[in-house]
DOTOR-722573 format. One record per residue (C-alpha): residue number from 1; residue in one letter; chain; x, y, z. Coordinates in Angstrom, 1 decimal. Example, Ala and Ser with C-alpha at 12.3 -4.5 7.8 and 13.67 -1.06 7.14 Angstrom:
2
<r pos="1" code="A" unit="A" X="12.3" Y="-4.5" Z="7.8"/>
<r pos="2" code="S" unit="A" X="13.7" Y="-1.1" Z="7.1"/>
***
This chain:
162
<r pos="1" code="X" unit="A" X="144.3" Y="45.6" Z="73.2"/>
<r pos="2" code="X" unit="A" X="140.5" Y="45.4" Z="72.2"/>
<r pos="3" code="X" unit="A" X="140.2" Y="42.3" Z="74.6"/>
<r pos="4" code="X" unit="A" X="141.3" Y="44.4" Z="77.6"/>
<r pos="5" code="X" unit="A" X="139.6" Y="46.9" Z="76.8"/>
<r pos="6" code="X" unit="A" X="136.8" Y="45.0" Z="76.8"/>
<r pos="7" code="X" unit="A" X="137.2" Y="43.4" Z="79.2"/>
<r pos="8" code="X" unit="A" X="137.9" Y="46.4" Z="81.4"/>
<r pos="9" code="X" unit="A" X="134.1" Y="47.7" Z="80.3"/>
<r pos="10" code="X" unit="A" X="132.6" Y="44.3" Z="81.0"/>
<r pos="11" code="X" unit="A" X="134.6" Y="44.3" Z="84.9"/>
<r pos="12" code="X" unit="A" X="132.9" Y="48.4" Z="85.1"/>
<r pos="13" code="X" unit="A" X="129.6" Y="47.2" Z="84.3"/>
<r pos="14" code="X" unit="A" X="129.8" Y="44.6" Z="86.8"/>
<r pos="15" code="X" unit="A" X="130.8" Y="46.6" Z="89.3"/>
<r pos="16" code="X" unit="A" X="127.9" Y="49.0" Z="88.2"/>
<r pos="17" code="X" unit="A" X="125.2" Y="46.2" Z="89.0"/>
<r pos="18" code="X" unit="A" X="126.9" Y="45.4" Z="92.3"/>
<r pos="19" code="X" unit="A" X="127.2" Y="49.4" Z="93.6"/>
<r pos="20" code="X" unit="A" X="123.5" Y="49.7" Z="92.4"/>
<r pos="21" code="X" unit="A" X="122.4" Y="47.2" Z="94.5"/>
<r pos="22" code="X" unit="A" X="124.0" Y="48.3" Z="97.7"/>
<r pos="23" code="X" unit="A" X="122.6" Y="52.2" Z="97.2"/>
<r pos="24" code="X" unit="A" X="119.7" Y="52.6" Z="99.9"/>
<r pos="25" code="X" unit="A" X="121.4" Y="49.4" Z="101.7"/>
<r pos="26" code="X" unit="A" X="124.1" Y="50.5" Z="104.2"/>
<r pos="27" code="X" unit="A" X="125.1" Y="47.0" Z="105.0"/>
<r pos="28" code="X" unit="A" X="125.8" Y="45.9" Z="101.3"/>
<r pos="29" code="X" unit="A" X="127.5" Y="49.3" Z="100.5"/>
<r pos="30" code="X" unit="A" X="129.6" Y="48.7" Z="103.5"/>
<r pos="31" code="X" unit="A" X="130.3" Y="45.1" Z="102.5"/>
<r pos="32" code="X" unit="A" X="130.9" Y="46.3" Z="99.0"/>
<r pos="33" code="X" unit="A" X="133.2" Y="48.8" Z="99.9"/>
<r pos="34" code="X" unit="A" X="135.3" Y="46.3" Z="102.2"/>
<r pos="35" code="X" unit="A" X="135.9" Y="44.0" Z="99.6"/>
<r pos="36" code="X" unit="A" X="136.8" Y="46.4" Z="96.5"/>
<r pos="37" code="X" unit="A" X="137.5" Y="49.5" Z="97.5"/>
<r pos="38" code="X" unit="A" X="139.1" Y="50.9" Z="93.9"/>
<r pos="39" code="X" unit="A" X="135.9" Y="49.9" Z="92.3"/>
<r pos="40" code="X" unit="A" X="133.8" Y="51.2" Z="95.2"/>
<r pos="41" code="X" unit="A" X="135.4" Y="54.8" Z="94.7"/>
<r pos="42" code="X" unit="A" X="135.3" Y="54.3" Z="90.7"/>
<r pos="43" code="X" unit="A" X="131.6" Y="53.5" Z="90.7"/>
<r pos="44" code="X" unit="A" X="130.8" Y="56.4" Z="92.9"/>
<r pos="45" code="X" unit="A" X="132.5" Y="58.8" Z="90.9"/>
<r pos="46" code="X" unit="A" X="130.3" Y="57.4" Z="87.8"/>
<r pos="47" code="X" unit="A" X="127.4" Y="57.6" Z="89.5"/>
<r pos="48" code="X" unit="A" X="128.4" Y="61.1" Z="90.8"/>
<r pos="49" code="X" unit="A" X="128.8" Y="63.2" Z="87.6"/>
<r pos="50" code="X" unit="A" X="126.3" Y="65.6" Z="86.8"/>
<r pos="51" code="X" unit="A" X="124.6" Y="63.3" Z="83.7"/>
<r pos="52" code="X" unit="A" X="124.3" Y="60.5" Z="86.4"/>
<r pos="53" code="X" unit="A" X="123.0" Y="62.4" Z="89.5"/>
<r pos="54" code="X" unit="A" X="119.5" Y="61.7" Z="88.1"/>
<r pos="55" code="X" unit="A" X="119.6" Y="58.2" Z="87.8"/>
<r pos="56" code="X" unit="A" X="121.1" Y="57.8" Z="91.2"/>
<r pos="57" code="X" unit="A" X="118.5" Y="59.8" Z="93.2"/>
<r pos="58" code="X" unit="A" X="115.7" Y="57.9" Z="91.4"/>
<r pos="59" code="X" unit="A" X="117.5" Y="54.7" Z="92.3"/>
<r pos="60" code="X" unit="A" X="118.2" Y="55.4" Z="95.8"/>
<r pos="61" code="X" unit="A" X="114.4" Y="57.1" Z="96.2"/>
<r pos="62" code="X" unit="A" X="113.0" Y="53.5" Z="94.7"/>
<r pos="63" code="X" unit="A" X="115.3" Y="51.5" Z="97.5"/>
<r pos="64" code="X" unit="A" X="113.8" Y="53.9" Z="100.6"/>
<r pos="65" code="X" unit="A" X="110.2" Y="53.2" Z="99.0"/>
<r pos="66" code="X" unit="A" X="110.8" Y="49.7" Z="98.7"/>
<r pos="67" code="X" unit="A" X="112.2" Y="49.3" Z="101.8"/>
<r pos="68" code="X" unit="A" X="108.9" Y="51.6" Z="103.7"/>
<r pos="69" code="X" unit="A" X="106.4" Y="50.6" Z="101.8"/>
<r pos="70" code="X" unit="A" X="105.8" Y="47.7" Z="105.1"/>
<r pos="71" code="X" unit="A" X="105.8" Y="50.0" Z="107.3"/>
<r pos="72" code="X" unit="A" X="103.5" Y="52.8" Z="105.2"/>
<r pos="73" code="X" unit="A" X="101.1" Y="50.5" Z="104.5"/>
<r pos="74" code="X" unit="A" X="101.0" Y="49.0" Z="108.1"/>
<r pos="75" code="X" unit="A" X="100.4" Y="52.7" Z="109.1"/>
<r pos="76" code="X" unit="A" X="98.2" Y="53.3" Z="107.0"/>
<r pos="77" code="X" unit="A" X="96.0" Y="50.3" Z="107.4"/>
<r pos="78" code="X" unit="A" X="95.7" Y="51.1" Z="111.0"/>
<r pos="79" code="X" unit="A" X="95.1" Y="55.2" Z="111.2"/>
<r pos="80" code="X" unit="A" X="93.0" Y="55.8" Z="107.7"/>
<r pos="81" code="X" unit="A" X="90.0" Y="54.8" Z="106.2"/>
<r pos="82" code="X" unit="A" X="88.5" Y="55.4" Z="102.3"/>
<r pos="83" code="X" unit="A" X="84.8" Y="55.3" Z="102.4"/>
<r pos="84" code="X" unit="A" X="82.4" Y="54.1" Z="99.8"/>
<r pos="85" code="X" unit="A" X="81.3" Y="58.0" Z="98.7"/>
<r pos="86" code="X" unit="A" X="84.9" Y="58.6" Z="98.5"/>
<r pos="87" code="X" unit="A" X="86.0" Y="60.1" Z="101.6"/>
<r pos="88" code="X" unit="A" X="89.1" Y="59.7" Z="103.5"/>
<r pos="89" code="X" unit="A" X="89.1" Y="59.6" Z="107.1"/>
<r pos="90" code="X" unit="A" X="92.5" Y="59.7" Z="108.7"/>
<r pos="91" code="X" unit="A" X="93.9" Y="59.9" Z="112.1"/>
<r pos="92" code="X" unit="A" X="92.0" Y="56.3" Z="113.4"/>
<r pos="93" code="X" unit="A" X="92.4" Y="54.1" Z="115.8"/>
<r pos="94" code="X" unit="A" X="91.3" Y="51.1" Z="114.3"/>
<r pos="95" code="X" unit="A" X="91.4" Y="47.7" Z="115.6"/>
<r pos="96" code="X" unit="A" X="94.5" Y="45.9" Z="114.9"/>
<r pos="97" code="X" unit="A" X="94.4" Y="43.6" Z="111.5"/>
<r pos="98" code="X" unit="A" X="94.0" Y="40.0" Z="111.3"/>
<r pos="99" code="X" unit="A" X="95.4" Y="38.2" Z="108.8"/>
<r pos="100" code="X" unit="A" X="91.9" Y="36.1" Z="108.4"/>
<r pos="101" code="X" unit="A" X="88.5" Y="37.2" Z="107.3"/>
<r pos="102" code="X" unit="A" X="86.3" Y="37.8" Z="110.9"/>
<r pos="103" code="X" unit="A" X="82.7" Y="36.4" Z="109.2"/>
<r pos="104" code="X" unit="A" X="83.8" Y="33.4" Z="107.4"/>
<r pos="105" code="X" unit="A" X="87.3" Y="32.5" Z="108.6"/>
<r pos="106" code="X" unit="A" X="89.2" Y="32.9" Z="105.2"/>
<r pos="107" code="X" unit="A" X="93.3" Y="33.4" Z="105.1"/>
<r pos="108" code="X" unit="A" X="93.9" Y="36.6" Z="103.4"/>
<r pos="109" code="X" unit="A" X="96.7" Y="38.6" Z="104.7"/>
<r pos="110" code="X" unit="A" X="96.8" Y="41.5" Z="102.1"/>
<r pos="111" code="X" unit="A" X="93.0" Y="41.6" Z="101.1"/>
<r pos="112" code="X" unit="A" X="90.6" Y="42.5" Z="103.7"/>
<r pos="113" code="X" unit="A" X="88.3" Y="45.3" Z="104.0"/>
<r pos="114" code="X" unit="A" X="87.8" Y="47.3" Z="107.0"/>
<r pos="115" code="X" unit="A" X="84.0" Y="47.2" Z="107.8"/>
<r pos="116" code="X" unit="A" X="82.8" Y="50.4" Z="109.7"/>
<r pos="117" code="X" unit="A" X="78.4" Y="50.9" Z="110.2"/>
<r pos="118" code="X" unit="A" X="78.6" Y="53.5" Z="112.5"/>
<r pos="119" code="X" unit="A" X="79.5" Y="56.8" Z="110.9"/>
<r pos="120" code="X" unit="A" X="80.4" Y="58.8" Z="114.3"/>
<r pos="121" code="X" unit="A" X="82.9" Y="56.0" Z="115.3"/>
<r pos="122" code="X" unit="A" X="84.7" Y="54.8" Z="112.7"/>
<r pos="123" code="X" unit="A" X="87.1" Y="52.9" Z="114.7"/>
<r pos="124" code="X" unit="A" X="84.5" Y="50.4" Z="115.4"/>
<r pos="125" code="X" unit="A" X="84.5" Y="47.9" Z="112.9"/>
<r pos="126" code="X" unit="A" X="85.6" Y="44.5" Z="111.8"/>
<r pos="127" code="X" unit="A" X="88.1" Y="43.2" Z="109.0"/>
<r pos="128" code="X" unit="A" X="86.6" Y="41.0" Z="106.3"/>
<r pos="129" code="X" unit="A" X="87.6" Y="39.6" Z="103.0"/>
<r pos="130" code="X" unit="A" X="85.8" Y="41.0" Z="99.4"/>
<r pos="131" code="X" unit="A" X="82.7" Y="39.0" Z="99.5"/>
<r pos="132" code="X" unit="A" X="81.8" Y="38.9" Z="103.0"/>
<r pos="133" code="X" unit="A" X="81.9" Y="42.9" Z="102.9"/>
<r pos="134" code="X" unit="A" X="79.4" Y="42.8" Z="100.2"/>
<r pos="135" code="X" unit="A" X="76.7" Y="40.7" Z="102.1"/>
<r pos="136" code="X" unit="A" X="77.9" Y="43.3" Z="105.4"/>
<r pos="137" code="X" unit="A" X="76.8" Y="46.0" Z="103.0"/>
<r pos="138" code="X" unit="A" X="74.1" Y="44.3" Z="102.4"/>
<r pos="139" code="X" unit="A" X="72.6" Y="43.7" Z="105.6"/>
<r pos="140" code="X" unit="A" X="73.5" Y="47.0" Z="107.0"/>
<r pos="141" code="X" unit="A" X="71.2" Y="48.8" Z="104.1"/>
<r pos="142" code="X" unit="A" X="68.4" Y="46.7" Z="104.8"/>
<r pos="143" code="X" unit="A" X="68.8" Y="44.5" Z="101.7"/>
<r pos="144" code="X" unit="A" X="68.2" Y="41.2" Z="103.4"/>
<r pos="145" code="X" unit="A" X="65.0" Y="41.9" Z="104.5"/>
<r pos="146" code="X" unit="A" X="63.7" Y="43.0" Z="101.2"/>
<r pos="147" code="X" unit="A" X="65.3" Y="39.7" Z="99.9"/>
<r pos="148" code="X" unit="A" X="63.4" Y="37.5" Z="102.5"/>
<r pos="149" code="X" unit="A" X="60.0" Y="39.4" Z="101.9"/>
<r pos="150" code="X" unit="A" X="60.6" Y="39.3" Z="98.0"/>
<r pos="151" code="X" unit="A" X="61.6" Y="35.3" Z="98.0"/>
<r pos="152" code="X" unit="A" X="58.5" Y="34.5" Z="99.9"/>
<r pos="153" code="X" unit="A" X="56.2" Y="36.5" Z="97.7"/>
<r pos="154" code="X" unit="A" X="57.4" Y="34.4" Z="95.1"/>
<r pos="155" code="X" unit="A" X="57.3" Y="30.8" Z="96.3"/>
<r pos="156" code="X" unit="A" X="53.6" Y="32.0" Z="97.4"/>
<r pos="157" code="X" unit="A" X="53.0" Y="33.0" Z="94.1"/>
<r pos="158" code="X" unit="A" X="54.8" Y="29.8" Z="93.0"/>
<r pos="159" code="X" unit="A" X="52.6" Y="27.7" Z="95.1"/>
<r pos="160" code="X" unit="A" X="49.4" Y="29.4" Z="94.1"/>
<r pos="161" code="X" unit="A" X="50.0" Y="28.6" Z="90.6"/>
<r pos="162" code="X" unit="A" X="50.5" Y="24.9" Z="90.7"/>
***
């Protein structure tokens, strides 16, 4: 009697794991449901008790995050913009991503930075990966020409010394 019984408890949690799957996936519920339909009703009415409700809405909640997050971040990528003083600009129309940095050519198709200089149009910009955005920065702030003037003060220095 203790095998069956456990048995019966091993066959529940089973079923458990497959009816959690399916939740937030029509198809698999639907294909779940097909094939056992006594354990399709059973597991709903575990998952359906008051104790249970919670764990069901937070699992059904993760599988409609899980299955946006694509098409959020897509979004998202495309109509808003963080600034570097913090600032978040939505509502853009920026130029569609590339899957490649536009300065040096690197593959990156979840890392690149969205380059604006002009502060009344942010919608004009470029996409670029970490490092390139840094020597952008750079340039756009005048940085390069300091650098130039301050390496050639030095080799003259350098020169004058020897």
């Amino acid at each position: 009697m203790r095998d069956s019984m456990k048995r019966k408890t091993e066959i529940d949690a089973e079923i458990i794991k497959l009816y959690v799957q399916g939740i937030g996936n029509k198809k698999l519920m639907n294909q779940f449901r097909k094939e056992h339909p006594k354990y399709y009703w059973r597991a709903r009415r575990f998952f359906h008790q008051r104790e249970n409700l919670e764990d069901l809405h937070k699992l059904q909640n993760a599988a409609f995050h899980k299955k946006r997050l694509v098409k959020t971040r897509a979004f998202r990528r495309l109509h808003r913009l963080k600034t570097a003083d913090g600032q978040v600009l939505s509502g853009l129309n920026k130029r569609e991503y590339t899957n490649y940095c536009e300065i040096c050519g690197k593959l990156q198709p979840m890392k690149l930075h969205y380059h604006h200089w002009n502060k009344n149009n942010p919608n004009m910009g470029m996409w670029i990966c970490f490092s390139c955005h840094h020597f952008a920065e750079a340039c756009d702030k005048g940085y390069t020409e300091t650098y130039e003037q301050k390496k050639k003060q030095i080799e003259i220095a350098g020169i004058r010394e020897e």
